[in-house]
mmCIF file as gemmi writes it, N, C-alpha and C atoms, coordinates in Angstrom:
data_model
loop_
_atom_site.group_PDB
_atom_site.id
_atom_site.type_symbol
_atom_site.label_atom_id
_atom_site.label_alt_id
_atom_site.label_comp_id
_atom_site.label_asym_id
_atom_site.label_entity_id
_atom_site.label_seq_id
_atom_site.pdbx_PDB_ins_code
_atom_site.Cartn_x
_atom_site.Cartn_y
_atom_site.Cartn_z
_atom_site.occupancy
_atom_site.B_iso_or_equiv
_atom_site.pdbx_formal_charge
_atom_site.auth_seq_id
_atom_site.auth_asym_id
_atom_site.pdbx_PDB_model_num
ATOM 1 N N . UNK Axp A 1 ? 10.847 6.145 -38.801 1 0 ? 1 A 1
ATOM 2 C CA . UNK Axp A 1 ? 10.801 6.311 -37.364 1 0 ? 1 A 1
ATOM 3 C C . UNK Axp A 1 ? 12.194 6.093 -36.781 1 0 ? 1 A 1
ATOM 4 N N . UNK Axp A 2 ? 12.608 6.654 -35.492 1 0 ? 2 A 1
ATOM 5 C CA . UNK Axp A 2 ? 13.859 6.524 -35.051 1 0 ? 2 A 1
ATOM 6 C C . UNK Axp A 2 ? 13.77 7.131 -33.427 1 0 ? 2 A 1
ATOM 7 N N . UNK Axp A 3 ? 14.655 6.397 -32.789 1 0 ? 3 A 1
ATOM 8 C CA . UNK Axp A 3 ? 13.91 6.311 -31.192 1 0 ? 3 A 1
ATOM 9 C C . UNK Axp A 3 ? 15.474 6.756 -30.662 1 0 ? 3 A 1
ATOM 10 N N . UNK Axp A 4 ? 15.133 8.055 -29.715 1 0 ? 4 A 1
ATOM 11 C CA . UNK Axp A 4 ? 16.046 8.41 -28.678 1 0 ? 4 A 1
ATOM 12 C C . UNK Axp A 4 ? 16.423 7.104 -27.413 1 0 ? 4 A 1
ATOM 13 N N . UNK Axp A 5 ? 17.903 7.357 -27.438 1 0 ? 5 A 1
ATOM 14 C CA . UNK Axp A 5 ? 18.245 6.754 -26.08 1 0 ? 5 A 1
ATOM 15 C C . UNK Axp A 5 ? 18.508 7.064 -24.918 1 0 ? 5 A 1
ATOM 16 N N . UNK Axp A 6 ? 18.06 7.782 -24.295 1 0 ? 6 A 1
ATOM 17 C CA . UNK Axp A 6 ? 18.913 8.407 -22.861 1 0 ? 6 A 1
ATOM 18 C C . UNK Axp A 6 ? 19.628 7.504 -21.868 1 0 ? 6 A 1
ATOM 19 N N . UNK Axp A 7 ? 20.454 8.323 -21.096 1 0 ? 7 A 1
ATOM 20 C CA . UNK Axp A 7 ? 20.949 7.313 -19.499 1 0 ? 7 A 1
ATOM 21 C C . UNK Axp A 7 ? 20.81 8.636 -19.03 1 0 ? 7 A 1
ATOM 22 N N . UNK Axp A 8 ? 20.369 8.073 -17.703 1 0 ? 8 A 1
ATOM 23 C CA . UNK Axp A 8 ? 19.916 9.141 -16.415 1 0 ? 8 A 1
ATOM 24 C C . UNK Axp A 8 ? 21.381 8.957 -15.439 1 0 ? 8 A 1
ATOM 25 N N . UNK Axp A 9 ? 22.076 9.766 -16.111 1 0 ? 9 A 1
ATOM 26 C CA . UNK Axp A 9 ? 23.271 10.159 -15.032 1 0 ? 9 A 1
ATOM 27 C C . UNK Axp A 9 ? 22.537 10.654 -13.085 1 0 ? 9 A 1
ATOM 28 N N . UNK Axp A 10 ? 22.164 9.562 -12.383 1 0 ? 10 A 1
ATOM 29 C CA . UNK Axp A 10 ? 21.621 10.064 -11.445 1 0 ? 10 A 1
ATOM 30 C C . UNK Axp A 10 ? 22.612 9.925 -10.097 1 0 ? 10 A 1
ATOM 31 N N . UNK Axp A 11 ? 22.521 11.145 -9.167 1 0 ? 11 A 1
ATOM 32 C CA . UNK Axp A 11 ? 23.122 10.629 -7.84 1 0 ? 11 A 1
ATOM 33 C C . UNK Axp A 11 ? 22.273 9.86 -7.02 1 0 ? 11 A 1
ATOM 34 N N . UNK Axp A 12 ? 23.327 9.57 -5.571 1 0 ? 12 A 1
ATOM 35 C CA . UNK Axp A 12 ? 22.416 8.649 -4.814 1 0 ? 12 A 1
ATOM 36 C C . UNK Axp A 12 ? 21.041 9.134 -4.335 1 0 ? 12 A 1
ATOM 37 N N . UNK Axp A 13 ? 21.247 9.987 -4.316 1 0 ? 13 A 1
ATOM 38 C CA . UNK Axp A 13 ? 19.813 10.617 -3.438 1 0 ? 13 A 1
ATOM 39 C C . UNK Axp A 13 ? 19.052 10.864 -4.541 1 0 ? 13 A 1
ATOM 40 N N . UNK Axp A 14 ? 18.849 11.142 -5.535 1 0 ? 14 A 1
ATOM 41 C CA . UNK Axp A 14 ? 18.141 10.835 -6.974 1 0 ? 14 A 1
ATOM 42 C C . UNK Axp A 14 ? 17.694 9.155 -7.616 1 0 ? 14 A 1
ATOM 43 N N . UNK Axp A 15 ? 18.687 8.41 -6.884 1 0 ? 15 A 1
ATOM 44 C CA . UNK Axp A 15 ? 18.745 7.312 -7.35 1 0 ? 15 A 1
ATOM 45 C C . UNK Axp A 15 ? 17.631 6.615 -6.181 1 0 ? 15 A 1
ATOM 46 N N . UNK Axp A 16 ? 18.15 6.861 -4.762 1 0 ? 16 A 1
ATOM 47 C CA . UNK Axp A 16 ? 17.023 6.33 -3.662 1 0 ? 16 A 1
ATOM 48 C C . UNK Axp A 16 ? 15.95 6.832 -4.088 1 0 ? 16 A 1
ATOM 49 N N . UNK Axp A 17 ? 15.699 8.442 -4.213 1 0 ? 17 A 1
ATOM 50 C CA . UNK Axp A 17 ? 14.154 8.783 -4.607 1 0 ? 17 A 1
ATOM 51 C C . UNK Axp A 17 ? 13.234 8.153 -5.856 1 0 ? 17 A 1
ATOM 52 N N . UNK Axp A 18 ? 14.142 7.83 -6.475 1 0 ? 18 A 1
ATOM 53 C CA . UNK Axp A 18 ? 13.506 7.297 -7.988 1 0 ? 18 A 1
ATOM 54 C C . UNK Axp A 18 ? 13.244 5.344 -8.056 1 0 ? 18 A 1
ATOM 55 N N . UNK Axp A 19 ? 13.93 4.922 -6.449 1 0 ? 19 A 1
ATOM 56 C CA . UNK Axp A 19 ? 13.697 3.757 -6.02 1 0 ? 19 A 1
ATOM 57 C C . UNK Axp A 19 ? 12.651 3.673 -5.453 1 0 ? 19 A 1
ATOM 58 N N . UNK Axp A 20 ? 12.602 4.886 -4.718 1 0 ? 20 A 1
ATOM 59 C CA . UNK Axp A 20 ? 11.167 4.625 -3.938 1 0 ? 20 A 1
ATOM 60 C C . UNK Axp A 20 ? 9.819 4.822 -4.154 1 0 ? 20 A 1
ATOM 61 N N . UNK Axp A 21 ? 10.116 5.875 -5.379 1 0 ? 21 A 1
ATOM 62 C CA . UNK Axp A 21 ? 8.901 6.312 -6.468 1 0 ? 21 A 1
ATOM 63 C C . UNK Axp A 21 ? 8.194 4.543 -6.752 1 0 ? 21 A 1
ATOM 64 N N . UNK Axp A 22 ? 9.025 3.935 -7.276 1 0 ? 22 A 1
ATOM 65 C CA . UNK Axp A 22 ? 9.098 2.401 -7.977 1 0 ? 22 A 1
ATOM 66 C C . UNK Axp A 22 ? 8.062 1.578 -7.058 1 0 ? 22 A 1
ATOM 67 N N . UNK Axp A 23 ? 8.936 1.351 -5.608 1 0 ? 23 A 1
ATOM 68 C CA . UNK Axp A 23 ? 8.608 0.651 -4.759 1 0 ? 23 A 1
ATOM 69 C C . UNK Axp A 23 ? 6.973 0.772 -4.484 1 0 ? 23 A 1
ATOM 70 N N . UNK Axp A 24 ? 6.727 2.237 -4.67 1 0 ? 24 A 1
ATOM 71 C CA . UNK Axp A 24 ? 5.095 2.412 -3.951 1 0 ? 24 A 1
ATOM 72 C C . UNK Axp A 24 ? 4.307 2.669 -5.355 1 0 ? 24 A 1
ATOM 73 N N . UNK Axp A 25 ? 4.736 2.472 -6.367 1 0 ? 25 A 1
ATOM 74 C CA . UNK Axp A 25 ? 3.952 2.405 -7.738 1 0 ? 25 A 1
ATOM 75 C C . UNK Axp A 25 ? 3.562 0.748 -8.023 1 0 ? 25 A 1
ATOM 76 N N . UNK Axp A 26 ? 4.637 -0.2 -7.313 1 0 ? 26 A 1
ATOM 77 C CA . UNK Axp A 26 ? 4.648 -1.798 -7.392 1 0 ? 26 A 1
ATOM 78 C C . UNK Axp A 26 ? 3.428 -1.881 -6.243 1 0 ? 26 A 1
ATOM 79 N N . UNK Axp A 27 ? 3.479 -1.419 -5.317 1 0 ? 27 A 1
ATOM 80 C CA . UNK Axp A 27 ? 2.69 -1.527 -4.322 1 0 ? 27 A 1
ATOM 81 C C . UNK Axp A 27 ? 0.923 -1.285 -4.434 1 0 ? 27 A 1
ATOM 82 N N . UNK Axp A 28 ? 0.96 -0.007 -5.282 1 0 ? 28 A 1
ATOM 83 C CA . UNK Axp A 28 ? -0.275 0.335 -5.172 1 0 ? 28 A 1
ATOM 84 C C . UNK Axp A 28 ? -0.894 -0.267 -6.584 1 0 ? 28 A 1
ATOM 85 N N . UNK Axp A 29 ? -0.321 -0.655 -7.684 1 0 ? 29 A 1
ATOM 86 C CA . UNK Axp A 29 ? -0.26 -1.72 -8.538 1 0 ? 29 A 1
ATOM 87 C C . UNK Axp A 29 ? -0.962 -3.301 -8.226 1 0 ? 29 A 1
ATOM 88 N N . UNK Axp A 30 ? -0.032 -3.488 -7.605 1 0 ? 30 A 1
ATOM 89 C CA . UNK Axp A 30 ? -0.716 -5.055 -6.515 1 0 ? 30 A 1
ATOM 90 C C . UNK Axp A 30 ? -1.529 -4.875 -5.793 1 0 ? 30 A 1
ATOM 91 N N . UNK Axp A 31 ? -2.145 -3.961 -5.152 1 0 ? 31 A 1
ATOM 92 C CA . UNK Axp A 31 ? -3.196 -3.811 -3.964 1 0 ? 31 A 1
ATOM 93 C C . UNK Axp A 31 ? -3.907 -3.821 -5.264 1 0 ? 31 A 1
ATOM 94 N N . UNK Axp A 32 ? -4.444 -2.944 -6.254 1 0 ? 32 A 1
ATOM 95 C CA . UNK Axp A 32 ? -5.597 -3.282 -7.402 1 0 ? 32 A 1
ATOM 96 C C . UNK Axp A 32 ? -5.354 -4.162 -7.622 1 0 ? 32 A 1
ATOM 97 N N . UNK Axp A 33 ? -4.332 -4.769 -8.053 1 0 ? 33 A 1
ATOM 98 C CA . UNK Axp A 33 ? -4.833 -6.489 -8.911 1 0 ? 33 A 1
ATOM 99 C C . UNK Axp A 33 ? -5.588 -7.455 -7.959 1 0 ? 33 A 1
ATOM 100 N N . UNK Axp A 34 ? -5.019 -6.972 -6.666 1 0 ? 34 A 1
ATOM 101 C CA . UNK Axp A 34 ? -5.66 -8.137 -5.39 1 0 ? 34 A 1
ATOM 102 C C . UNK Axp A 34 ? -7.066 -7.758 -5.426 1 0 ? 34 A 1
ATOM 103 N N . UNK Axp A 35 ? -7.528 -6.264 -5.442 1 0 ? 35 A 1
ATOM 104 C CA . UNK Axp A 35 ? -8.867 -6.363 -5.546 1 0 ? 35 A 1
ATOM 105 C C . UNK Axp A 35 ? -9.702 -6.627 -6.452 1 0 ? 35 A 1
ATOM 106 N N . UNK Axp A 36 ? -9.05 -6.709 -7.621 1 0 ? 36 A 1
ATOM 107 C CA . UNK Axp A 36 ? -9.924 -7.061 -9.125 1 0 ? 36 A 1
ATOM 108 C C . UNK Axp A 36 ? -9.655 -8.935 -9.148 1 0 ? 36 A 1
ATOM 109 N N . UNK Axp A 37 ? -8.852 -9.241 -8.691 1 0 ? 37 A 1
ATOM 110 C CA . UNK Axp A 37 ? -8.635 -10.545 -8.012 1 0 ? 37 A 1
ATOM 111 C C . UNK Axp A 37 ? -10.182 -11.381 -7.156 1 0 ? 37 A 1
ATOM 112 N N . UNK Axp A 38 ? -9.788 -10.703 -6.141 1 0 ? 38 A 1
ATOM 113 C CA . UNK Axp A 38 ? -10.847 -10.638 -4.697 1 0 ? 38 A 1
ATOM 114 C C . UNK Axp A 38 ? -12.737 -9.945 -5.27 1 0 ? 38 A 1
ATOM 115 N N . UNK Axp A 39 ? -12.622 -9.053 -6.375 1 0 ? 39 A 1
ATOM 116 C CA . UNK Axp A 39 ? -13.751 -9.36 -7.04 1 0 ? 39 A 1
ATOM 117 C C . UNK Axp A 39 ? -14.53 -10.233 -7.719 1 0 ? 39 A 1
ATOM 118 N N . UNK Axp A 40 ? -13.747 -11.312 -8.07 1 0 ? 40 A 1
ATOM 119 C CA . UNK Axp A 40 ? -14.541 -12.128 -9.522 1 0 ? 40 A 1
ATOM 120 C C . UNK Axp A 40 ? -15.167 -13 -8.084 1 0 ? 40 A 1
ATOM 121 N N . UNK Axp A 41 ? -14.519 -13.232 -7.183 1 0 ? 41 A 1
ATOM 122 C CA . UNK Axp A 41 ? -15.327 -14.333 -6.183 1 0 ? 41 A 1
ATOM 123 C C . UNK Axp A 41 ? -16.604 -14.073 -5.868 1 0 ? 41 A 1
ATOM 124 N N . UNK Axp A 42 ? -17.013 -13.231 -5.994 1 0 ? 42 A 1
ATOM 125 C CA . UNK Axp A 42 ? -18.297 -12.812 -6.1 1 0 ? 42 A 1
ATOM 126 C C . UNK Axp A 42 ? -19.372 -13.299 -7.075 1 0 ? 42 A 1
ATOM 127 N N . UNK Axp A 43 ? -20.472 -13.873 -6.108 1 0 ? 43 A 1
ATOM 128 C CA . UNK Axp A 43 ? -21.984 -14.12 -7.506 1 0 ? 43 A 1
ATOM 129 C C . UNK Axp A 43 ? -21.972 -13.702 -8.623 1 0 ? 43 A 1
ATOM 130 N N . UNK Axp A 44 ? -21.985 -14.121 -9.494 1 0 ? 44 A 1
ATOM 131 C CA . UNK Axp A 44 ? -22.946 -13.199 -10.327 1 0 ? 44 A 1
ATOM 132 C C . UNK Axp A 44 ? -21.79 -12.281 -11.202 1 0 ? 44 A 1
ATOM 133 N N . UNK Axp A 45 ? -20.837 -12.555 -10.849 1 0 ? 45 A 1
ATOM 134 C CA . UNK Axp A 45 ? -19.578 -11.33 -11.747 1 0 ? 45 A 1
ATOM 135 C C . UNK Axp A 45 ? -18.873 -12.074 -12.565 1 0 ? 45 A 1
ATOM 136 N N . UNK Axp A 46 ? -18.787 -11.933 -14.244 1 0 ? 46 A 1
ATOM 137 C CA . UNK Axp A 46 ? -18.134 -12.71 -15.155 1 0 ? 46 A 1
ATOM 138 C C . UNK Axp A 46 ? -16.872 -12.367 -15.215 1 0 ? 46 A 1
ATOM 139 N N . UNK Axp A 47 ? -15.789 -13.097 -14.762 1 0 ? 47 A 1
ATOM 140 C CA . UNK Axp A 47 ? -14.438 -13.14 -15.231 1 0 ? 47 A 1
ATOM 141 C C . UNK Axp A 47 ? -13.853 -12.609 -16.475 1 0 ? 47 A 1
């Protein structure tokens, strides 16, 4: 086995877009954990 390395030669405006991709993938990431979180408090639901 043997594994490629790339670098993403990116500009700024490639670089903001690919920040902000991030930002709302972290976001919508944490809103599920809060609700699988905010589920177990519930009766009756095994952890």
């Amino acid at each position: 086995m043997y594994a490629l390395k790339l670098e993403l030669k990116l500009n700024n405006v490639e670089r903001s877009r690919l920040a902000g991709c991030a930002e709302f993938y972290r976001f919508v990431y944490n809103f599920g954990l809060s609700l699988l979180k905010d589920s177990w408090s519930f009766s009756g639901v095994n952890k």
